[in-house]
VOPAGU-2260 file (C-alpha; in pm, 1 decimal, decimal comma):
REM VOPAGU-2260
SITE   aa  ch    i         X         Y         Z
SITE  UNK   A    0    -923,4     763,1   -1340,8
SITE  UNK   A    1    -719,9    1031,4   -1215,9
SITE  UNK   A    2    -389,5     991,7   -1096,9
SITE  UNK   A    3    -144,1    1258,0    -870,8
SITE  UNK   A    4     229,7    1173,0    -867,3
SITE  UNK   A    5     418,1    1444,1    -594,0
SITE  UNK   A    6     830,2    1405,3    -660,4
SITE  UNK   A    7     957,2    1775,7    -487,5
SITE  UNK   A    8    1308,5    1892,3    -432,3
SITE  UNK   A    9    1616,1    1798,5    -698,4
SITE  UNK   A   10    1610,0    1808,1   -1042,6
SITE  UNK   A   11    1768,0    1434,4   -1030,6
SITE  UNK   A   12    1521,9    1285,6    -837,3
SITE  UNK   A   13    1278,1    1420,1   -1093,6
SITE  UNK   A   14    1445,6    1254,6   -1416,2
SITE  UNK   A   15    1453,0     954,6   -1212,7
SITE  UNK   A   16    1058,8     952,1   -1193,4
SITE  UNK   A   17     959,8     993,3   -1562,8
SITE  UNK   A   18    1000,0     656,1   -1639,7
SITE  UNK   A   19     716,4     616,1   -1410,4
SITE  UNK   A   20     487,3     847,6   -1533,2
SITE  UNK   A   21     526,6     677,1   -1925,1
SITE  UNK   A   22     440,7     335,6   -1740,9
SITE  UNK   A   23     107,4     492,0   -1567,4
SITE  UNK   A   24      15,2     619,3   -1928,7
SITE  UNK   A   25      87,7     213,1   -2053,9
SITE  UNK   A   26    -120,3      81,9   -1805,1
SITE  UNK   A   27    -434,3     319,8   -1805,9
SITE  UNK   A   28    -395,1     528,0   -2120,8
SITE  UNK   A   29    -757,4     707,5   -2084,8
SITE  UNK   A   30    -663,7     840,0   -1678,3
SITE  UNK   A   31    -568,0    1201,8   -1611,9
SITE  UNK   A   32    -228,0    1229,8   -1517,2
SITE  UNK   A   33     -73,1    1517,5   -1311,6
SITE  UNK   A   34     224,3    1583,9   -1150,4
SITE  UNK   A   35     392,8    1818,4    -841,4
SITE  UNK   A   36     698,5    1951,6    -848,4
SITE  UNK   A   37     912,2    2227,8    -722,9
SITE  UNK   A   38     999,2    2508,3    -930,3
SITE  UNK   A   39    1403,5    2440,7   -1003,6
SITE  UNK   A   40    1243,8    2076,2   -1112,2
SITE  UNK   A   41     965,6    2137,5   -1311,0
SITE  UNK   A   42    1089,4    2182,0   -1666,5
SITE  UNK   A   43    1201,1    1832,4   -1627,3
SITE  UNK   A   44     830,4    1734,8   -1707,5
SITE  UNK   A   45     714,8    2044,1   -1815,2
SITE  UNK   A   46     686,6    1880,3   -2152,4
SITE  UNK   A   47     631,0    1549,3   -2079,0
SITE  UNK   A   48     405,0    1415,7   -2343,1
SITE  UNK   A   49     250,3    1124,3   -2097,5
SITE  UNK   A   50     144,9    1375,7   -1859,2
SITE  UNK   A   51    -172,8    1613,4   -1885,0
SITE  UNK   A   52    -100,9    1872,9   -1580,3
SITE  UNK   A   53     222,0    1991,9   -1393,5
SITE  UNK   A   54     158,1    2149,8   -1096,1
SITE  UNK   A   55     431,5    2366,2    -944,2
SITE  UNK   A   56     432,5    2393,0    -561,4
SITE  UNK   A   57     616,1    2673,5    -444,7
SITE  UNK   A   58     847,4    2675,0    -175,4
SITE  UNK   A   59     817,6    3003,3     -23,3
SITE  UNK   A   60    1038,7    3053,4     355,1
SITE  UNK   A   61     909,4    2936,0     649,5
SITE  UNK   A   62     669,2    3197,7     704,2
SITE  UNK   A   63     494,8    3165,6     426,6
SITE  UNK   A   64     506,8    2818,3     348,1
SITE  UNK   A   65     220,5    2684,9     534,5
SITE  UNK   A   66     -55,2    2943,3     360,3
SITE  UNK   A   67      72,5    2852,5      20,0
SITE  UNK   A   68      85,9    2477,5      61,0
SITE  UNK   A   69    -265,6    2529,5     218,8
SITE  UNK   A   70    -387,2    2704,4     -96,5
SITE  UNK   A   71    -192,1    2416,0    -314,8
SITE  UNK   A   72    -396,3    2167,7    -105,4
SITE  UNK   A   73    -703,5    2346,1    -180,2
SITE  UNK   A   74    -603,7    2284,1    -563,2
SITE  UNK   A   75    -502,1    1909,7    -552,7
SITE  UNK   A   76    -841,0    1845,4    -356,4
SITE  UNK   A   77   -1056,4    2031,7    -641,8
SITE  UNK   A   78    -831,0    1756,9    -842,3
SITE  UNK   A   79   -1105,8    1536,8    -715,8
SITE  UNK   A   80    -778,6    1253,9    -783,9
SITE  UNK   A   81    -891,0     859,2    -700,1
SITE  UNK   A   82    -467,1     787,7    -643,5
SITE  UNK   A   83    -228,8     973,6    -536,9
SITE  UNK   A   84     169,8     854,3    -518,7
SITE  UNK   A   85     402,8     977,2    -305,2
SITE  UNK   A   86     745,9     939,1    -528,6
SITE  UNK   A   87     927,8    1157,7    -255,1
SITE  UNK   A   88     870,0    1059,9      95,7
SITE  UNK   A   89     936,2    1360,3     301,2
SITE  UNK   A   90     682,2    1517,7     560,7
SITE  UNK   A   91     582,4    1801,8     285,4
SITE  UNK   A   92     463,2    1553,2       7,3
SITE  UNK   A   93     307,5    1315,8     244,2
SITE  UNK   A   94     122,7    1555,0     400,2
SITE  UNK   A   95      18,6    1682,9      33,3
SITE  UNK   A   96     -85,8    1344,0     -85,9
SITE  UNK   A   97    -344,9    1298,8     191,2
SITE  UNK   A   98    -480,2    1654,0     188,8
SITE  UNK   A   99    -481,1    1632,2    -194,7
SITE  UNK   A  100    -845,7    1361,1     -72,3
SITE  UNK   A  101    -726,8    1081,9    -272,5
SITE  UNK   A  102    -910,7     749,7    -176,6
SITE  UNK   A  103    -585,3     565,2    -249,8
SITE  UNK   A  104    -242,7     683,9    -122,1
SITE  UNK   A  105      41,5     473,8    -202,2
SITE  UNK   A  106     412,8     598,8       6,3
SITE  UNK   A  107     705,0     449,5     167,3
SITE  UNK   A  108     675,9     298,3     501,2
SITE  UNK   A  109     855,1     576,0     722,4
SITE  UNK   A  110     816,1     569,7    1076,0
SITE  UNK   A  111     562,1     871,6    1172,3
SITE  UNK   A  112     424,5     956,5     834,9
SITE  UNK   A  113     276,4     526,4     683,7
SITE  UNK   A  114     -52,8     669,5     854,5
SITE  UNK   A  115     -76,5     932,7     573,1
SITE  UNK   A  116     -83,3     654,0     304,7
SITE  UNK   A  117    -351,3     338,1     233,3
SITE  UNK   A  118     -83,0     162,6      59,4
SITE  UNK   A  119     286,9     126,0     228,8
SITE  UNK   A  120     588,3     -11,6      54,6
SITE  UNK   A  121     892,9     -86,7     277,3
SITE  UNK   A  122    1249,3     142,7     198,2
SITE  UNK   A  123    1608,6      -5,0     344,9
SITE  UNK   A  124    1743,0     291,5     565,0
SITE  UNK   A  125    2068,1     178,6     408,7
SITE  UNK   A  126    2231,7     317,6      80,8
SITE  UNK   A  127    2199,8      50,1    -154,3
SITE  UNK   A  128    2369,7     -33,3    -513,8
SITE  UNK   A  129    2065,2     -31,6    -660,7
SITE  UNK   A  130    1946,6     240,6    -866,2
SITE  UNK   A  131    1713,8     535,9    -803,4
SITE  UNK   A  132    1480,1     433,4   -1101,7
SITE  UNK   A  133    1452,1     102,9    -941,3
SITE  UNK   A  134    1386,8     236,1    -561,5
SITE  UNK   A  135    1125,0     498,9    -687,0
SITE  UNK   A  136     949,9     209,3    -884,8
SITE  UNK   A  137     884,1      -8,8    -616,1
SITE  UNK   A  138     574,6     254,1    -539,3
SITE  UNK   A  139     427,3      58,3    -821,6
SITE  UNK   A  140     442,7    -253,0    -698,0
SITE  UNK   A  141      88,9    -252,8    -511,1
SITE  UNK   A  142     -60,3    -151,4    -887,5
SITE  UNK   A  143     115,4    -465,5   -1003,4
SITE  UNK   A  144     320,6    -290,1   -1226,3
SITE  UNK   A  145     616,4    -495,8   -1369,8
SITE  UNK   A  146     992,4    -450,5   -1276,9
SITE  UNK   A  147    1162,7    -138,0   -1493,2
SITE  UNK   A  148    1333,9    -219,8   -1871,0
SITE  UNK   A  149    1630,1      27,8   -1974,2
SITE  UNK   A  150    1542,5       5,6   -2336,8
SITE  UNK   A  151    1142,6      46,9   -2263,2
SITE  UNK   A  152    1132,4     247,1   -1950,7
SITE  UNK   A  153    1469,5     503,0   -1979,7
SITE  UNK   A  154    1465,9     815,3   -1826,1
SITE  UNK   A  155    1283,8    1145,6   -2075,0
SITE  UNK   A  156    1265,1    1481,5   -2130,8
SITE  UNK   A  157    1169,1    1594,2   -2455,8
SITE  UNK   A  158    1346,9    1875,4   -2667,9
SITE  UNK   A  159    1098,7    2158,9   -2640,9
SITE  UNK   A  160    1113,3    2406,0   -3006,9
SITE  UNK   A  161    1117,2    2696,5   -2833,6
SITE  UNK   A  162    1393,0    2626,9   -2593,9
SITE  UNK   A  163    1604,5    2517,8   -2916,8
SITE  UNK   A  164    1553,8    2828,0   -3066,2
SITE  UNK   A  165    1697,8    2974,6   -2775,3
SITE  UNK   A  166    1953,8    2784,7   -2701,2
SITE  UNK   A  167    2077,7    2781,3   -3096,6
SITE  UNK   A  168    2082,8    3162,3   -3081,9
SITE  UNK   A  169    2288,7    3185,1   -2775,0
SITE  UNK   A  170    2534,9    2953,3   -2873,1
SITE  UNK   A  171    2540,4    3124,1   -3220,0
SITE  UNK   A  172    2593,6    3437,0   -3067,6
SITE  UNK   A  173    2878,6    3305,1   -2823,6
SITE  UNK   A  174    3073,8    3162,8   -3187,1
SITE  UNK   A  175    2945,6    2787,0   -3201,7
SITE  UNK   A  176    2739,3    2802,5   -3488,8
SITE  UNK   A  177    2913,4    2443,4   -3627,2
SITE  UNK   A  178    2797,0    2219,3   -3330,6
SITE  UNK   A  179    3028,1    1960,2   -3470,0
SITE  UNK   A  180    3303,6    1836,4   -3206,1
SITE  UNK   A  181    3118,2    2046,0   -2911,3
SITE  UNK   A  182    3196,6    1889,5   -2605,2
SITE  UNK   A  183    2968,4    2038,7   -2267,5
SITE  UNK   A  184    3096,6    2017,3   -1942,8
SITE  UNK   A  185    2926,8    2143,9   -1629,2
SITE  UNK   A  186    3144,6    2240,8   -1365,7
SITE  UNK   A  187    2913,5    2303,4   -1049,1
SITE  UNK   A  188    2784,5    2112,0    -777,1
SITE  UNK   A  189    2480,4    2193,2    -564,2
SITE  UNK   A  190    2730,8    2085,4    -233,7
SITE  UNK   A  191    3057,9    2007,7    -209,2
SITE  UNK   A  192    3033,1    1656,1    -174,8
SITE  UNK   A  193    3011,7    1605,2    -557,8
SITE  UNK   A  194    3224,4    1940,1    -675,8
SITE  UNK   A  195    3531,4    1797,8    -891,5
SITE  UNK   A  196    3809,3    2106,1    -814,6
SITE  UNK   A  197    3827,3    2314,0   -1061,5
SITE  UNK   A  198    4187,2    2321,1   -1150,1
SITE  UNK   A  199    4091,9    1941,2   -1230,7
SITE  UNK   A  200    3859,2    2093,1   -1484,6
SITE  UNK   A  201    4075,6    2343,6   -1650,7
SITE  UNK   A  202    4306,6    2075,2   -1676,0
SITE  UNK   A  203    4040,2    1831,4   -1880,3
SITE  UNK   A  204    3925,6    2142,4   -2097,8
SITE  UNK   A  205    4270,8    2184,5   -2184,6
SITE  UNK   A  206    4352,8    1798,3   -2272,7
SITE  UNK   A  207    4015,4    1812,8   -2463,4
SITE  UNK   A  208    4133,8    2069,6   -2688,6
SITE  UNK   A  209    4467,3    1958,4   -2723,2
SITE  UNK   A  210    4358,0    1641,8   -2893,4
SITE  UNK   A  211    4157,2    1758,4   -3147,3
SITE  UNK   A  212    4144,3    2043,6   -3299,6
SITE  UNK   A  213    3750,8    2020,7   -3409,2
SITE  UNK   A  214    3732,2    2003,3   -3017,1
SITE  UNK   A  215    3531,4    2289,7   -2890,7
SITE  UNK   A  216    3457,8    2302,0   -2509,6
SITE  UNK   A  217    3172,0    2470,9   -2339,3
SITE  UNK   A  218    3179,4    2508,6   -2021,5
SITE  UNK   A  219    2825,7    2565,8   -1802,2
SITE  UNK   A  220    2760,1    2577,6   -1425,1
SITE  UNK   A  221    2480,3    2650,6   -1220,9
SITE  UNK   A  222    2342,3    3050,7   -1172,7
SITE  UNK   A  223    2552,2    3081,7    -836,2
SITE  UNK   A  224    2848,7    3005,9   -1045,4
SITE  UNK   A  225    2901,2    3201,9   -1330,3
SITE  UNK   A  226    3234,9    3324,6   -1212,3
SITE  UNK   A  227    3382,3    2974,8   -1137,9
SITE  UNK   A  228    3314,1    2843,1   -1490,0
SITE  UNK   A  229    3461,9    3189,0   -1593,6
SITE  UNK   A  230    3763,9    3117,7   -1417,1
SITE  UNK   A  231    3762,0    2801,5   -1524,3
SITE  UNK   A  232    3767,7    2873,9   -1882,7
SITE  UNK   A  233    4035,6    3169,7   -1865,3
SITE  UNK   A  234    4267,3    2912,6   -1671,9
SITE  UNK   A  235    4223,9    2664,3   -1942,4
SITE  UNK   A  236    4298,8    2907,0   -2250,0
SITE  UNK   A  237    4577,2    3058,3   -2097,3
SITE  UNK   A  238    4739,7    2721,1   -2022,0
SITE  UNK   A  239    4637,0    2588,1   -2428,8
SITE  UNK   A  240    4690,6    2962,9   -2584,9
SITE  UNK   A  241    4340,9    2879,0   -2753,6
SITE  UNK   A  242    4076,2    3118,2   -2824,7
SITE  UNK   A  243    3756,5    3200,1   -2674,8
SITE  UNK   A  244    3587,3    3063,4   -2944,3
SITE  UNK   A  245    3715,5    2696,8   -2886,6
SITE  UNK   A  246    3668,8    2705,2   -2480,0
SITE  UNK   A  247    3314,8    2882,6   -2435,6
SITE  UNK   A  248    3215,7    3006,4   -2096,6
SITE  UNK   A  249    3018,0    3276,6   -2160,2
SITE  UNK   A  250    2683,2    3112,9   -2225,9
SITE  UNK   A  251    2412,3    3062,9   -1986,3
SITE  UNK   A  252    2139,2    2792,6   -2050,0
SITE  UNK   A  253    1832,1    2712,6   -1833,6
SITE  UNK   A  254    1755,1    2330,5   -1787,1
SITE  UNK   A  255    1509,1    2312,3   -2103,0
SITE  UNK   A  256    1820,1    2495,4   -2338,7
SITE  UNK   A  257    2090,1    2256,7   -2167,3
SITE  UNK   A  258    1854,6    1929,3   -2289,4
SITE  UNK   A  259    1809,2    2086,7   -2687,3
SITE  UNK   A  260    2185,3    2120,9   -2665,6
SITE  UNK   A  261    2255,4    1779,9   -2564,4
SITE  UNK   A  262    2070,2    1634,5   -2874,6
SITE  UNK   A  263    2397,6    1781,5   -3110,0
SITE  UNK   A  264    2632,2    1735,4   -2847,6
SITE  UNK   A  265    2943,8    1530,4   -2914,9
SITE  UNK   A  266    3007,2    1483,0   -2541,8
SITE  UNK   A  267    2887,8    1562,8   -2180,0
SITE  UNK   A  268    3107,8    1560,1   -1866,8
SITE  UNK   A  269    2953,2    1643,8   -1512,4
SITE  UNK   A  270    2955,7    1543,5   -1192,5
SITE  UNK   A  271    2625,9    1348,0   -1000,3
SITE  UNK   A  272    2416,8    1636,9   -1048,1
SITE  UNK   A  273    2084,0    1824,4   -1233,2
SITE  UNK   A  274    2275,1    1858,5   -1549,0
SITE  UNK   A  275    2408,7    1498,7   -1560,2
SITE  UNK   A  276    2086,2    1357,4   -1565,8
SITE  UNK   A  277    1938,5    1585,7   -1819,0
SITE  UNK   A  278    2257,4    1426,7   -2045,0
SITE  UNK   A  279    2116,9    1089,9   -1889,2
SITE  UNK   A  280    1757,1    1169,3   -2107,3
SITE  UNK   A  281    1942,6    1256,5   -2446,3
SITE  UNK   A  282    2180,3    1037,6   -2643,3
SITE  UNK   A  283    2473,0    1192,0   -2590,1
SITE  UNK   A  284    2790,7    1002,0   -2481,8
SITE  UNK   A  285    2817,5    1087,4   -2090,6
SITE  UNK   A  286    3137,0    1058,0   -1872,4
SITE  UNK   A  287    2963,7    1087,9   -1495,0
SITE  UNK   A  288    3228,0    1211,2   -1184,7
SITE  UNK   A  289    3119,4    1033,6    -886,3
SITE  UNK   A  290    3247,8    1091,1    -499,8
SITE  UNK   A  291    3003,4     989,2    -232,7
SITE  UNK   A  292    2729,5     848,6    -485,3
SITE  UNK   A  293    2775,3     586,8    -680,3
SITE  UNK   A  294    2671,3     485,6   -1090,4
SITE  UNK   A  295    2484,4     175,3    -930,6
SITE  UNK   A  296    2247,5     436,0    -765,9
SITE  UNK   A  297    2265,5     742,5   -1018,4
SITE  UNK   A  298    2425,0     697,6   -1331,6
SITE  UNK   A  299    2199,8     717,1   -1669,1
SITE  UNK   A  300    1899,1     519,7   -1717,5
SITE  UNK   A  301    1912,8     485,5   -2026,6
SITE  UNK   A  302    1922,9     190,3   -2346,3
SITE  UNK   A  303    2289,1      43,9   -2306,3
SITE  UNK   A  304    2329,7     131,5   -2626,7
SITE  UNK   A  305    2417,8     528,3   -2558,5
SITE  UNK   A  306    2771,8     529,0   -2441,4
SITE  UNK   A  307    2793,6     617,7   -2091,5
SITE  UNK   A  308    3117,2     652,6   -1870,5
SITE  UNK   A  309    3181,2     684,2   -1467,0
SITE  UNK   A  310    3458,0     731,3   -1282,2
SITE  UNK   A  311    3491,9     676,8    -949,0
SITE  UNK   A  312    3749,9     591,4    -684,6
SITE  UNK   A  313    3725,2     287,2    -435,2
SITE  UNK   A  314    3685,4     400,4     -78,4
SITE  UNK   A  315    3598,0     236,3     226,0
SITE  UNK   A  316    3390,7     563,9     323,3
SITE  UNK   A  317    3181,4     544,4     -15,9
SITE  UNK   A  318    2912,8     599,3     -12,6
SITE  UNK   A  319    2805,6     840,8     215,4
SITE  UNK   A  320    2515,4    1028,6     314,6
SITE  UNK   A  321    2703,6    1371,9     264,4
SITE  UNK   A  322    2671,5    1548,9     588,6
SITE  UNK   A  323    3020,1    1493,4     686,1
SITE  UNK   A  324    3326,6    1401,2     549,3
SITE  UNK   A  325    3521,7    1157,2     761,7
SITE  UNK   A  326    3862,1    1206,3     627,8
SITE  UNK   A  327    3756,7    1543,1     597,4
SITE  UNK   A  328    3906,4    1619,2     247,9
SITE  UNK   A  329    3648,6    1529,0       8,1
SITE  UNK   A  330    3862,4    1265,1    -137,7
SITE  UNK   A  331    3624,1    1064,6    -287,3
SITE  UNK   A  332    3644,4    1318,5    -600,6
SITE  UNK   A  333    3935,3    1508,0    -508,0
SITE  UNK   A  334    4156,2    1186,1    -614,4
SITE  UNK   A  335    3947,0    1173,7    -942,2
SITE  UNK   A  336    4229,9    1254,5   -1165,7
SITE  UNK   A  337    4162,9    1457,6   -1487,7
SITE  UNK   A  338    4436,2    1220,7   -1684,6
SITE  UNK   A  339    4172,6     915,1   -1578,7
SITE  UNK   A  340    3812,2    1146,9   -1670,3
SITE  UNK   A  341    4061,1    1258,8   -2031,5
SITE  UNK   A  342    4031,3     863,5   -2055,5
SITE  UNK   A  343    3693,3     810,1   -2028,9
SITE  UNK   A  344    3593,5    1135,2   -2226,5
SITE  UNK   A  345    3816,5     995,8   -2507,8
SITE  UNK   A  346    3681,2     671,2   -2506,9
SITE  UNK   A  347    3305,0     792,5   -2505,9
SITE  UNK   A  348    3407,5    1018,3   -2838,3
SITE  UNK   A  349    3571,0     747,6   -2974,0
SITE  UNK   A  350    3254,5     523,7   -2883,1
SITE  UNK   A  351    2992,2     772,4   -3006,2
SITE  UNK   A  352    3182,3     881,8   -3352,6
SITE  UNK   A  353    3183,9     474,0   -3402,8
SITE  UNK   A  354    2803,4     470,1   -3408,0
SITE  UNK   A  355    2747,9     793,9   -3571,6
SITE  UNK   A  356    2987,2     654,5   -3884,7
SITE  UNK   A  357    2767,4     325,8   -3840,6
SITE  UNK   A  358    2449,2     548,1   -3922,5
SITE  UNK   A  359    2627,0     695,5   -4179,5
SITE  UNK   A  360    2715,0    1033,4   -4010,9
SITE  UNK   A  361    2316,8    1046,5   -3853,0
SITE  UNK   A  362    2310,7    1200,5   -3504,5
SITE  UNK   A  363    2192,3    1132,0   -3297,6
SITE  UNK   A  364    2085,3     819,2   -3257,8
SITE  UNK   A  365    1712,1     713,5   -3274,9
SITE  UNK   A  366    1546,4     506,9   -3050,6
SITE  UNK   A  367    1488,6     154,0   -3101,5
């Protein structure tokens, strides 16, 4: 059998699908799996050990998007695949999941595109408290695939050697050789919707090293904003006095570096973005910043035991569906206090040192 799973756009929405590919590999271990994805979201699965092909589609501008998903059509269909899922939904990956010629095409029921697929499964317009794992994994339901189990079916991307060795040298060469006490926060947001301020996190940097003197802080954001988590950084050592060895913002880290850093991290703080869910596939402690999403629908997917944090604030406008704010002040994270995310981070440390001293100082954690 040969199965074609199609998840494009975000890097979340990606993380939030491998659980599904390691239950296709459960349930018919001999089929041919392969998966499409965009190129920001690809080294999610790129080493994915369930899967046996990742096919990138490119997303080219408007002019010359419709010859190059022609000639990615033209690839799925020499696929020769018997099922193809639709994890995404939009007009681009339907329309790929018919032309790929799969016999079977399983989708959500969307008005003008349920003629593309030969299996439908309904999706509430509404946003739901009910998490993205869960939503995704109700394409399974017509293989009669069983509900989704934290501790069986978490969220994975495996620690690829050559992106440690990478990572270990950068972070060597940027003065964190000892990767004991290293706490990683990301400071970016893809839209401003879910972008904490960044005095907020200057302010936690400098709390974080203020407690502790094994603290180390390094700070990451996404290419576009090098110079915020630069600013960032120089705010927070000016305010503390530290060095630039103990609040680190020099470092840059594609997604397949940030994950082999995660796997000695003491901490990770981030708002509901890429990087969060990469943390969400490791066992490091996680503290998750969330304005107009909420934990029920994005936080971690992971065993309970790994310590995971989220603060939020109650709102009668959360959540949203982030094309306008109504109060018009982005106050769903903009009253996220860094005294209240110091809390949490504090708590998750205290939480993860706990079960590293119950392993007798092994971290991280294995799996059950």
């Amino acid at each position: 059998m040969r199965i074609l799973l199609i998840r494009l756009r975000l890097i979340g929405d990606v993380v939030f699908t491998t659980p599904i590919i390691r239950a296709l590999r459960r349930r018919h271990p001999g089929a041919h799996l392969a998966y499409v994805a965009e190129p920001a979201a690809a080294p999610i699965v790129a080493d994915n050990p369930h899967l046996d092909e990742v096919i990138v589609a490119r997303a080219p501008g408007a002019a010359g998007r419709a010859l190059a998903d022609l000639s990615l059509a033209r690839q799925l269909r020499r696929g020769r695949f018997d099922l193809a899922i639709d994890l995404h939904g939009g007009p681009r990956a339907a329309t790929l999941a018919l032309l790929s010629g799969a016999r079977r095409r399983i989708g959500y029921a969307i008005p003008g595109r349920s003629w593309l697929y030969t299996d439908r499964v309904p999706r509430p317009r509404q946003l739901r408290a009910r998490h993205s794992v869960e939503n995704q994994w109700d394409l399974l339901g017509p293989l009669g695939v069983a509900p989704p189990d934290r501790e069986r079916d978490a969220t994975e991307m495996p620690v690829s050697p050559a992106a440690a060795a990478t990572a270990a040298a950068k972070l060597d060469a940027a003065g964190l050789a000892d990767r004991g006490g290293l706490v990683v926060i990301h400071v970016s947001a893809g839209n401003p919707f879910r972008r904490w301020p960044a005095e907020a996190f200057a302010a936690l940097a400098e709390g974080l090293v203020a407690r502790d003197p094994r603290t180390r802080v390094l700070l990451l954001s996404g290419p576009s904003e090098y110079e915020a988590a630069r600013a960032i950084g120089a705010r927070a050592r000016a305010a503390t006095g530290v060095s630039a060895a103990r609040i680190v913002d020099q470092v840059e880290l594609d997604l397949r570096e940030l994950r082999a850093v995660l796997e000695d991290a003491a901490l990770f703080v981030g708002g509901d973005s890429g990087p969060l869910h990469v943390a969400g596939t490791s066992r490091v402690p996680v503290v998750g910043l969330y304005g107009p999403t909420l934990p029920a629908r994005s936080a971690p997917w992971r065993p309970a035991r790994y310590v995971t944090e989220s603060v939020e604030v109650a709102l009668p406008c959360r959540p949203c569906d982030q094309r306008r704010c109504e109060p018009g002040d982005f106050r769903c994270l903009g009253r996220v206090t860094p005294a209240a995310v110091l809390a949490a981070a504090e708590r998750a440390l205290a939480a993860g040192g706990a079960q590293r001293t119950a392993k007798e100082g092994t971290w991280p954690l294995k799996p059950a």
